[in-house]
C-alpha positions in Angstrom: -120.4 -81.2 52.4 -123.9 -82.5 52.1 -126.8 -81.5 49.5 -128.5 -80.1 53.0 -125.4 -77.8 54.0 -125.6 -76.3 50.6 -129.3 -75.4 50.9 -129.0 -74.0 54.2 -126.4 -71.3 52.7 -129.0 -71.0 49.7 -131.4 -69.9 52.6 -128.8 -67.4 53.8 -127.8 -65.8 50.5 -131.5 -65.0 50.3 -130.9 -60.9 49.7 -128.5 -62.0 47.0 -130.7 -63.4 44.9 -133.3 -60.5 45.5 -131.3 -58.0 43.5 -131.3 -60.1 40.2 -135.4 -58.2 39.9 -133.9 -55.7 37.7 -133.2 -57.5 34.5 -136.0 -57.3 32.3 -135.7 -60.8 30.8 -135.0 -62.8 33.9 -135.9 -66.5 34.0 -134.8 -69.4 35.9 -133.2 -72.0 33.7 -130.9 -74.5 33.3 -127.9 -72.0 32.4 -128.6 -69.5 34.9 -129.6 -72.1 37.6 -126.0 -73.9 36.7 -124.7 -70.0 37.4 -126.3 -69.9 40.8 -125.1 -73.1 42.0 -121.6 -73.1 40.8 -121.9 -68.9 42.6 -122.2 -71.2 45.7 -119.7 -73.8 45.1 -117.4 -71.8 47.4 -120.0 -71.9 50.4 -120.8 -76.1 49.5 -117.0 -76.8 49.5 -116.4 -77.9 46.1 -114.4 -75.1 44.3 -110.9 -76.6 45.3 -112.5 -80.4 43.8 -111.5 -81.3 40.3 -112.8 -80.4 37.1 -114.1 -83.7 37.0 -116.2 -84.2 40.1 -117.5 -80.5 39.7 -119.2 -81.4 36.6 -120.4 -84.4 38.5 -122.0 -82.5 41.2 -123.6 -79.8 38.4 -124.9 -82.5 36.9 -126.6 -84.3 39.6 -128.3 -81.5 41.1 -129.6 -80.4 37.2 -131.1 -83.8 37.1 -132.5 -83.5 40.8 -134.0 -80.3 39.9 -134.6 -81.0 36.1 -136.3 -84.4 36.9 -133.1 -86.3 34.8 -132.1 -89.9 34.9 -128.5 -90.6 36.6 -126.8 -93.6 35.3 -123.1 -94.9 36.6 -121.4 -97.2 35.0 -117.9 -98.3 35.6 -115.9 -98.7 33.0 -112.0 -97.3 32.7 -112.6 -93.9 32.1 -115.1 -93.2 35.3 -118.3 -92.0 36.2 -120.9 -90.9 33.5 -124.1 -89.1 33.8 -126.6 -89.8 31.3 -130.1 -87.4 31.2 -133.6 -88.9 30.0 -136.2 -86.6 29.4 -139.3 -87.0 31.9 -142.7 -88.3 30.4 -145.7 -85.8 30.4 -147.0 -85.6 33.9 -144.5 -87.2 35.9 -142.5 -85.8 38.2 -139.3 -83.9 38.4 -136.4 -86.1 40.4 -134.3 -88.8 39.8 -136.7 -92.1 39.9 -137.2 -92.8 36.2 -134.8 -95.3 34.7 -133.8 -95.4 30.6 -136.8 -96.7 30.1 -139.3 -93.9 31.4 -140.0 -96.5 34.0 -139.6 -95.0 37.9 -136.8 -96.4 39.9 -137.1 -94.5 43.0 -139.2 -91.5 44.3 -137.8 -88.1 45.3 -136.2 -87.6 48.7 -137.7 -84.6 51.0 -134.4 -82.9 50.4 -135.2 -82.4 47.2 -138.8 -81.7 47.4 -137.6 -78.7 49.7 -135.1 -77.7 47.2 -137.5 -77.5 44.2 -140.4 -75.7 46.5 -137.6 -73.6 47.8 -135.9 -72.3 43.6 -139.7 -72.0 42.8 -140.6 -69.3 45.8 -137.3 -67.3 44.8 -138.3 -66.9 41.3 -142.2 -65.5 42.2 -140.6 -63.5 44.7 -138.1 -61.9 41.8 -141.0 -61.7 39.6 -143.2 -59.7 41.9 -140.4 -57.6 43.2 -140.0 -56.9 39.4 -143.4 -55.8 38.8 -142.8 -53.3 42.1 -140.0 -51.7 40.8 -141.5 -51.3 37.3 -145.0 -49.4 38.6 -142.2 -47.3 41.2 -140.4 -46.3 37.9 -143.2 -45.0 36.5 -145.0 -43.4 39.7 -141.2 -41.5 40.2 -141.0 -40.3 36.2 -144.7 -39.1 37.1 -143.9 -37.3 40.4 -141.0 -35.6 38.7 -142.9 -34.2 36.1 -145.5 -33.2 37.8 -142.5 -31.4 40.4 -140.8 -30.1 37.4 -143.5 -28.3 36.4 -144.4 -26.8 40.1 -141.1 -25.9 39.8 -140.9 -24.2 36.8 -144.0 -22.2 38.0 -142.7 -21.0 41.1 -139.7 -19.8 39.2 -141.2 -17.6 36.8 -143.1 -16.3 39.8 -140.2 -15.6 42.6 -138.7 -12.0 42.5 -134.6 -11.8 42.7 -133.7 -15.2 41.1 -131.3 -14.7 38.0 -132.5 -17.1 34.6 -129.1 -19.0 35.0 -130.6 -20.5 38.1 -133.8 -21.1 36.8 -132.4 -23.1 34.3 -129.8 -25.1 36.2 -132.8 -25.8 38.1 -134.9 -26.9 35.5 -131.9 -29.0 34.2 -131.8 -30.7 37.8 -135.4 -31.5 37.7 -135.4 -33.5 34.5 -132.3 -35.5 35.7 -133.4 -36.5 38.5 -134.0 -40.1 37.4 -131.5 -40.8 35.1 -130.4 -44.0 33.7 -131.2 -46.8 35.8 -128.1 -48.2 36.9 -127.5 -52.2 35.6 -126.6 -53.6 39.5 -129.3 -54.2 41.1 -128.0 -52.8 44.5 -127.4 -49.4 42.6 -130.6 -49.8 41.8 -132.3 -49.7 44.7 -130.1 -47.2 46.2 -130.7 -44.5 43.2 -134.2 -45.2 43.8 -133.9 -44.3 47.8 -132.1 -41.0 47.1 -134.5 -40.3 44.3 -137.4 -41.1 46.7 -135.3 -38.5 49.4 -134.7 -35.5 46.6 -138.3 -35.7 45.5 -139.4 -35.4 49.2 -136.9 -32.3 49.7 -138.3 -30.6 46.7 -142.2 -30.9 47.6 -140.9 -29.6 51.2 -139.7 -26.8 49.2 -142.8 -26.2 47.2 -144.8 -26.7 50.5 -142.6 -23.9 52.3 -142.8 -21.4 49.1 -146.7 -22.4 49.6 -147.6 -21.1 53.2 -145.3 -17.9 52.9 -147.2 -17.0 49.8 -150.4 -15.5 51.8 -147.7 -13.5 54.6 -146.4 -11.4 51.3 -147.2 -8.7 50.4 -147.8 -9.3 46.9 -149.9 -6.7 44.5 -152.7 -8.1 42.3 -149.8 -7.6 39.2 -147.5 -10.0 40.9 -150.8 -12.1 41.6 -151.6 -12.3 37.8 -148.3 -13.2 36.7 -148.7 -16.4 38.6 -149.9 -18.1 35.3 -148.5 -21.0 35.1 -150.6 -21.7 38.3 -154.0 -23.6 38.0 -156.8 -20.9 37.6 -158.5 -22.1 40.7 -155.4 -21.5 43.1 -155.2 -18.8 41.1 -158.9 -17.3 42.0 -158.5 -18.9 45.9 -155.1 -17.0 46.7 -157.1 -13.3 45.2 -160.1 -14.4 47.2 -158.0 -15.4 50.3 -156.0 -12.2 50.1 -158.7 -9.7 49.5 -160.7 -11.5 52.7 -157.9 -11.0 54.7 -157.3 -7.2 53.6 -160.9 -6.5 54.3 -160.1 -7.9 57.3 -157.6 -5.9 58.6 -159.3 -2.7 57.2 -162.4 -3.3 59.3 -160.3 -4.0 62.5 -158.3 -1.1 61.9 -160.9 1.2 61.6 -163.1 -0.1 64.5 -159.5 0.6 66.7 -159.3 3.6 65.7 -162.7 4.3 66.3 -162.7 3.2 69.8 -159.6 5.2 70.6 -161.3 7.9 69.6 -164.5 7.5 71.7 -162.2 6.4 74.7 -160.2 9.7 74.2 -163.5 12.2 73.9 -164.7 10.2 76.8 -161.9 11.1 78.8 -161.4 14.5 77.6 -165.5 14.8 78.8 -164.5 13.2 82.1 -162.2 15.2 82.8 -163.6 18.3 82.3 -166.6 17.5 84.8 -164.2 16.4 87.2 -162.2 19.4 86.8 -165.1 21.8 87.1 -166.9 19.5 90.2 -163.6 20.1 92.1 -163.4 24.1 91.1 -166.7 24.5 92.3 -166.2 22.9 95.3 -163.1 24.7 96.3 -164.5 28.0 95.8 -167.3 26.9 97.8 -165.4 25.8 101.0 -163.0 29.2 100.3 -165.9 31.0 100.6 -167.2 28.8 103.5 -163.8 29.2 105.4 -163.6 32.8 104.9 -167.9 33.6 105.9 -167.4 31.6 108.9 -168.5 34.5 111.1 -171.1 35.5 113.5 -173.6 36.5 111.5 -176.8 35.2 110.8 -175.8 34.9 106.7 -172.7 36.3 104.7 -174.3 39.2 103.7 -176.1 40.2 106.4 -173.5 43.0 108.3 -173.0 46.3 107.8 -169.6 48.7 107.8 -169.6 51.4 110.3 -167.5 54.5 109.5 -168.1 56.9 112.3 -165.5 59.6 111.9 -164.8 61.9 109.5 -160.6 60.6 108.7 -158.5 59.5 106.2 -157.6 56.7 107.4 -160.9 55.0 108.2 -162.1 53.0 105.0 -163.3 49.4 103.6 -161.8 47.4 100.7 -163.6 44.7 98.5 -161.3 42.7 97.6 -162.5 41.1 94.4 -162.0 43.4 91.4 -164.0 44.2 88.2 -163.7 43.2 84.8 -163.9 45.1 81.8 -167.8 46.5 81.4 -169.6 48.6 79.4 -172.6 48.8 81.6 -173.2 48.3 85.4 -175.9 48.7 88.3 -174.6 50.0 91.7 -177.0 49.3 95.0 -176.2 49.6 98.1 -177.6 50.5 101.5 -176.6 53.6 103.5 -177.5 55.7 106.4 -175.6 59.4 107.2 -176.3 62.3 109.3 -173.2 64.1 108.5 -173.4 67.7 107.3 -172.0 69.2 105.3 -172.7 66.0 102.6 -172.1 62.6 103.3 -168.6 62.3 101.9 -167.9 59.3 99.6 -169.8 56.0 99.8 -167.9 54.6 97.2 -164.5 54.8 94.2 -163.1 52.5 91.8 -159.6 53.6 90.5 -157.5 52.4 88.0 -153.9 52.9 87.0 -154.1 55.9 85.3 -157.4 57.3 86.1 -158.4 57.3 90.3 -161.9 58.5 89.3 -163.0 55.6 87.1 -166.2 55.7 88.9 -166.9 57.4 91.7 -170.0 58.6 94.1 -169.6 61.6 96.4 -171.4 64.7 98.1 -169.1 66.9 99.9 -169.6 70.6 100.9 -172.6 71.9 99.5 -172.7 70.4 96.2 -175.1 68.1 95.1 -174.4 63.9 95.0 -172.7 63.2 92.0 -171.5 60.5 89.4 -168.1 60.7 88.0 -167.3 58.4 85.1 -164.0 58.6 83.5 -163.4 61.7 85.7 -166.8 62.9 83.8 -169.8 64.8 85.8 -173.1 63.9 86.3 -175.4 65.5 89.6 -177.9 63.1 90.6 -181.2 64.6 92.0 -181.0 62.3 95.6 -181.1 63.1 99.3 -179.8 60.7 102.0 -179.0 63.1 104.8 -181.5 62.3 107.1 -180.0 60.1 109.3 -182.2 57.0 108.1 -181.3 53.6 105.9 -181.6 54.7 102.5 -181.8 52.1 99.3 -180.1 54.0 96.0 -179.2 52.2 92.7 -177.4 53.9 89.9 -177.2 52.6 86.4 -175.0 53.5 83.6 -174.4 52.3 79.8 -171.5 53.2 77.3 -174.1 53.9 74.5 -174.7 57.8 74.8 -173.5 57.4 78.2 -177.1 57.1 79.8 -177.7 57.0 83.5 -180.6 56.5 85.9 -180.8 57.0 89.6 -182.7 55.4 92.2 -184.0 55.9 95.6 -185.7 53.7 97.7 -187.3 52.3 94.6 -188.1 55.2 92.7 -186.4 56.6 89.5 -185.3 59.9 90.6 -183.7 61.4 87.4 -181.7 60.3 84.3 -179.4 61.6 81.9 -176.7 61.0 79.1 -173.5 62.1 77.5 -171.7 60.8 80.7 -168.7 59.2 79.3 -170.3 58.0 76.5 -168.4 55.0 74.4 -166.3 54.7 77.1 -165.8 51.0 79.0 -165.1 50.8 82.4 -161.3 49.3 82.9 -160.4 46.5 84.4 -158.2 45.5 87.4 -159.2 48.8 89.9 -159.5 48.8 93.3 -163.2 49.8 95.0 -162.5 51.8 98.3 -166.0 52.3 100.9 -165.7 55.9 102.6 -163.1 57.5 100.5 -162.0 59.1 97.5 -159.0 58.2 96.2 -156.7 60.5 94.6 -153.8 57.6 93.3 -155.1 53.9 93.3 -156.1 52.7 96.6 -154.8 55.1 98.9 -153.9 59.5 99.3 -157.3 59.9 100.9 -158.5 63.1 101.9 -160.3 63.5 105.1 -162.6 66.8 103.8 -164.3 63.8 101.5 -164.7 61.1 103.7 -168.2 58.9 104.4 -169.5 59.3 107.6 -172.0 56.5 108.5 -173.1 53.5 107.7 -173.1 50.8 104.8 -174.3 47.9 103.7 -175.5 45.4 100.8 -173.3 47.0 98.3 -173.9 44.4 95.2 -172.3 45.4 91.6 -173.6 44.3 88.3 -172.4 43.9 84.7 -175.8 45.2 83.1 -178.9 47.6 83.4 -181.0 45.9 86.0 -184.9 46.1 85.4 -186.9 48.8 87.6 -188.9 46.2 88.6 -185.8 44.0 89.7 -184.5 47.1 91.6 -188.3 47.8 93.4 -188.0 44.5 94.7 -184.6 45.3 96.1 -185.8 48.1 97.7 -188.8 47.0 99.5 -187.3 43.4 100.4 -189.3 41.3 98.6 -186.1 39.8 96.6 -182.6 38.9 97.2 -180.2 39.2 94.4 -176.8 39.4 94.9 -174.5 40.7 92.6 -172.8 38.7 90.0 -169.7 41.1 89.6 -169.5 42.1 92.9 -171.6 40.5 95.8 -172.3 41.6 99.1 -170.4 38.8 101.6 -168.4 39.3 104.8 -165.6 37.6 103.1 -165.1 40.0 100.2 -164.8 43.0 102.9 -161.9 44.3 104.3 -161.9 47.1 106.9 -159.2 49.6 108.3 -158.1 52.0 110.4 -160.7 51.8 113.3 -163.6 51.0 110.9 -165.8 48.1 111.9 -168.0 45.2 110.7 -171.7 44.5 112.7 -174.7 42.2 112.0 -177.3 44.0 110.4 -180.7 42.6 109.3 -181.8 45.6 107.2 -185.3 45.2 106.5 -186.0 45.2 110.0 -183.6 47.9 110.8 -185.7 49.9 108.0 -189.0 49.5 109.7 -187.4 50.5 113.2 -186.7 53.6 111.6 -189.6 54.6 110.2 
């Protein structure tokens, strides 16, 4: 095979010689470059030759690269190879005689071969140097990793000290001895490289799940092998993002709280817009009648029965004072009867106003006496108001404006009970009902209005002469709150007018 076959296969075993970077005290001379070429003996087909003709062939290729002189000479025993050294400056090759002089210059194969032994051994050298500064960047890498790691072990929570250790153990081992073959070599180095990268992954993870912890400024501190920056960042960090948190928490729950009063407030109006305006289409669907306003009718009661009567329907409340006016006009003799009685369970005379044979009008309260100094038998519209308070049960009565008379000790400390019934024309002798005809109201009735205190004299003057409308705030004076029976009726009445008629 020719000298150009052989370096063709040189070409091809390039990666070979690549992995000879390793050794320290690599250099290309004549004994290792004889150890390369007879490595590729096999590939230039000149293993199976002779003894002999391989050292022929080593030789002449160490003189081709060497710059030697090749002699032949034939004499009995062969071929010999004689080497000349080459004079300062000159040339490597093959054109020198034995006497320094040059027989022939060098051929382009050879030229290529020389160029081509000369790039290999730069190319080792600088690989070399590579893997030498690698070396030492790894080593640094691990110790700075071995350190990290020897941190973040003292720091983590539920590792035992035997794993620390065989940690620790791992990390300084991670390099090792450098294997001799090159090709170990470089694959030690790649899963170095990978191990290294799978440990700062590590550290990396253990990083970012450090702030989601919950960790306590004691577990904080004890993180001393850290640097005392990180140290100062991850309290900074963490008390920023507990202030945080506080603030947001109390602004929620500060705006749940004005969102629920809010509501609560709402509500409430709502609820009382929508009571008030039901009562006030109930009262609207019950006054829908033919008179002029609600409370202007009168109840006519023209026979003397027991069975003839009105009922307010609303009830009272628990009182310790009231005012009673009403309208009324009676010609009946002898005495009026009952305008009026409130019963309760228990006592049918709560309050009561009656005239009946020859007696005087009186006042009952709690089935208690007082005679009141008024006279309404005339047959004309007469305005009476009585008044009574619980303290030293004191009384005043009223007629047509003026105070006729007064008096105490009617039931005093006594409060009127709640949940009666008020009957107009009769006297009830059980709650709402066993009427007796001898006691009966014959006439007429109107603008009976109940309140829960003393009312002024002047308030009751201007009740009297017209001059004011005020209804009453226990019980007012409306066609809806009055019920009639028995044959007694309900008319329009304008009773200032009818007033001045009559006079």
């Amino acid at each position: 095979m020719s000298v150009r076959s052989c370096l063709l296969r040189l070409n091809y075993s390039w990666s070979q010689l690549k992995l000879l970077g390793s050794l320290s005290e690599f250099r290309l001379k004549e004994v290792q470059t004889f150890w390369i070429l007879f490595d590729f003996f096999p590939y230039c087909g000149v293993r199976s030759a002779s003894p002999l003709g391989m050292l022929a062939l080593v030789v002449g290729l160490l003189c081709a690269l060497r710059g030697c002189t090749v002699v032949r000479s034939q004499d009995a025993t062969g071929s010999r190879f004689v080497c000349n050294a080459i004079p300062p400056g000159a040339e490597s090759g093959c054109g020198y005689g034995p006497s320094g002089n040059r027989v022939q210059s060098s051929t382009p194969v050879e030229d290529e071969l020389r160029n081509t032994i000369i790039q290999l051994r730069e190319t080792i050298l600088q690989q070399k140097e590579t893997i030498v500064s690698q070396q030492g960047t790894i080593k640094e890498l691990n110790s700075k990793l071995t350190r990290c790691e020897s941190a973040a072990d003292e720091s983590s929570q539920g590792k035992s000290r035997g794993q620390s250790t065989r940690r620790k153990e791992h990390g300084k081992n991670t390099m090792g001895d450098l294997p001799r073959d090159p090709s170990e070599t470089i694959d030690q180095l790649g899963k170095t490289m990978q191990s290294l990268k799978g440990r700062l992954e590590n550290l990396e993870q253990q990083g970012l799940r450090l702030p989601s912890t919950n960790m306590s400024a004691e577990s904080i501190s004890a993180l001393a092998p850290l640097p005392p920056e990180l140290r100062d960042l991850l309290r900074q960090r963490l008390g920023a993002l507990e202030t945080q948190l506080l603030r947001k928490v109390a602004e929620l729950e500060e705006e749940k709280s004005q969102l629920y009063n809010e509501t609560a407030a709402h509500r409430q109006r709502t609820e009382s817009a929508l009571n008030s305006l039901l009562e006030r289409i109930t009262e609207l669907e019950k006054s829908n009648s033919a008179f002029k306003s609600p409370e202007d009718f009168k109840v006519s009661l023209p026979l003397r029965t027991n069975y003839l009567y009105g009922r307010i329907k609303k009830s009272l409340p628990e009182m310790y004072a009231f005012t009673i006016c009403m309208w009324l006009k009676s010609s009946a003799s002898p005495g009026i009867g009952t305008p009026f009685s409130y019963g309760v369970p228990g006592q049918a005379n709560e309050i009561v106003l009656i005239e009946w044979g020859n007696n005087p009008i009186e006042l009952l309260v709690n089935d208690k006496v007082a005679q009141l100094p008024l006279s309404v038998s005339d047959g004309r519209w007469h305005h009476i108001c009585i008044t009574w308070t619980t303290r030293d049960g004191f009384w005043e009565a009223y007629q047509d404006g003026e105070r006729l008379g007064t008096g105490d000790n009617l039931a005093p400390w006594h409060p009127i009970k709640p949940g009666g019934v008020i009957i107009l024309g009769q006297e009830q002798d059980i709650v709402g009902g066993r009427f007796d005809a001898t006691q009966a109201f014959v006439g007429e009735l109107s603008q009976f209005n109940m309140w829960d205190r003393v009312l002024r004299p002047v308030d009751i003057v201007g009740l009297a002469n017209c001059s004011a409308y005020m209804p009453g705030n226990v019980v007012p004076w409306i066609d809806a709150n009055v019920e009639v029976f028995g044959g007694a009726s309900k008319a329009a009445l304008e009773i200032c007018e009818d007033r001045a008629f009559d006079s």
